[in-house]
N, C-alpha and C positions, 0 to 999 in steps of 0.2 A: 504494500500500500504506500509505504515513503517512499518508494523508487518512481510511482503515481504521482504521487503530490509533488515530487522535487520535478519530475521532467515537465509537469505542469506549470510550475513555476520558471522554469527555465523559459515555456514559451511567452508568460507572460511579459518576464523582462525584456525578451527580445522583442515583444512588441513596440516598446517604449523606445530602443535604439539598439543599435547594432553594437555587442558587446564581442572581446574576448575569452579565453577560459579562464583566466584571472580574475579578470574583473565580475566576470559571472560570479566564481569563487568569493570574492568582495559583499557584490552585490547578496548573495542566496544569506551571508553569515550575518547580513544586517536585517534580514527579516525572520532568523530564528532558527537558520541552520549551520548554526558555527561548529558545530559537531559531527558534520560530514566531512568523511578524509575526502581531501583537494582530486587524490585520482578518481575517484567517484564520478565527480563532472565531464571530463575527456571521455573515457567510454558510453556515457549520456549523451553528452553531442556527437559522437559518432553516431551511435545509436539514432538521435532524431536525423541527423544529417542521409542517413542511409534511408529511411523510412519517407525521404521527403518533405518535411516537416520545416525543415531549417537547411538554411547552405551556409558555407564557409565561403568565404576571401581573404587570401595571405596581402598582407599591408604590411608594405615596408614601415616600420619600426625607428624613429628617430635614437632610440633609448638601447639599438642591438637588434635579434635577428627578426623578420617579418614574423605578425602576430595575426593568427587567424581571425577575423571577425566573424560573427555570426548574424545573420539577420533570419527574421521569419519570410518564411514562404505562404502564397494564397489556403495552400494547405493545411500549414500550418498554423495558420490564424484561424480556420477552420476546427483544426480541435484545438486551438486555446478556448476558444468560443465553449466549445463542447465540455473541457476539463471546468472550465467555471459555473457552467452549469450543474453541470455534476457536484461540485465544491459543495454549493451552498444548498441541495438538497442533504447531502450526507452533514452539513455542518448544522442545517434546522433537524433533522433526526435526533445527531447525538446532543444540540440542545434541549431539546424536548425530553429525550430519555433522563439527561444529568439534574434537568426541574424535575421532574417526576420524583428520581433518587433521594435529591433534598427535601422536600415534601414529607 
C-alpha cells in the first residue's frame, strides 16, 4: 500500500514541475516520508517511466554530471487524477472507522 501512496505522490509533485530524483527525495521527506531509503525513488521512477506514466530528460547540470528531470505525461496525469480519487475515499473510510473507535 506505501509503495501506492508514495508512486502516487510522486505523480503529484510532478504535476507541479518537473523535478529530479533528489529533489523528488527532498520534496516526498517534507510531506512525511523522511523515512524512505533514497534508493526507493530510482526504481519508482523507472518503474513509472516504463509504465508511461512519467518521462525522463538528462539536463546538463551547472553543479557536475547531467540530472534527469522528470515530468508527467497525459497518462500520467490521468492516474494522478485517479490515485487522488482513490486517496480521499480510502482517507473518508478510515476516518469514519477511527470516529466510530473513539466513540
Amino acid at each position: 500500500m506505501l509503495k501506492g501512496i508514495l508512486s502516487g505522490s510522486i505523480l503529484v509533485l510532478l504535476s507541479k514541475e518537473s523535478l529530479y530524483g533528489y529533489t523528488l527525495g527532498v520534496e516526498l521527506s517534507k510531506i512525511g516520508f523522511a523515512d524512505i531509503p533514497k534508493g526507493t525513488i530510482y526504481p519508482l521512477l523507472l518503474n513509472l517511466e516504463k509504465k508511461g506514466l512519467i518521462q525522463g530528460k538528462s539536463v546538463p547540470s551547472p553543479e557536475g554530471p547531467k540530472r534527469k528531470y522528470y515530468t508527467l505525461t497525459e497518462l500520467g496525469n490521468k492516474e494522478r487524477e485517479s490515485f487522488i480519487r482513490e486517496w480521499y475515499v480510502l482517507k473518508n473510510g478510515i476516518s469514519h472507522l477511527l470516529e466510530e473507535e473513539a466513540e
